[in-house]
C-alpha positions, 0 to 999 in steps of 0.5 A: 472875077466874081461880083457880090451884092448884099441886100439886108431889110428890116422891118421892126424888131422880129422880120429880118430879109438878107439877099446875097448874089453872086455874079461872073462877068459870063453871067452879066452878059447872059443877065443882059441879052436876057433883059435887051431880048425882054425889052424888044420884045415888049414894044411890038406886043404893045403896038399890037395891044393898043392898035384899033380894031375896025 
């Protein structure tokens, strides 16, 4: 089963943006660990970013 999304902007009379995505249900758990495997990672280099330095 194949997921679908359109997204359509307008921006007065001359600019136009359309989007389209097309998603299997391997490809949403590829989008997840993608973005879980981010969301770890950010946490520790923040600790570090902000810890002092003596």
């Amino acid at each position: 089963m194949v997921q679908t999304a359109t997204a359509e902007v307008r921006l007065g009379e001359h600019v136009s943006l359309r989007a389209e995505v097309r998603v299997t249900p391997a490809g949403l758990l590829a989008i997840g660990a993608l973005v879980s495997g981010i969301i770890l990672s950010v946490a520790p280099l923040v600790w570090s970013a902000r810890r002092r330095r003596y």
